[in-house]
C-alpha angles and dihedrals in degrees: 000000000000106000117201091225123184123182123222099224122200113239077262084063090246108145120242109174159357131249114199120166113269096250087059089056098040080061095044093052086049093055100040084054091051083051093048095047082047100049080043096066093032090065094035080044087053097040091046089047085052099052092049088047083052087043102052088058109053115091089226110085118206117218121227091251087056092046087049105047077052094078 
């Protein structure tokens, strides 16, 4: 993927930001989103995995009605 960039310089020359068209960053906010949904399970798929660890060792089990009445 070749990007037309062009840089926005201070009257120092310092650069302080960016310009892409519009269609690139269109693409780059779709995937950022993809990678957001996925971080996302990834940390509700860890925390689930930790509960049932917790829950394996204690010695109360839960039925199915109580886990339920939970949510």
């Amino acid at each position: 993927m070749k990007t037309t960039l062009q840089y926005v310089n201070d009257i120092n020359g310092k650069t302080n930001a960016v310009q892409l068209p519009l269609s690139e960053w269109e693409k780059i906010l779709t995937k950022l989103k993809k990678y957001e949904q996925a971080l996302q399970l990834k940390s509700d798929l860890k925390e689930a995995f930790e509960e049932v660890a917790v829950l394996k060792k204690t010695k109360h089990k839960q039925t199915l009605n109580e886990f339920l009445n939970e949510l």
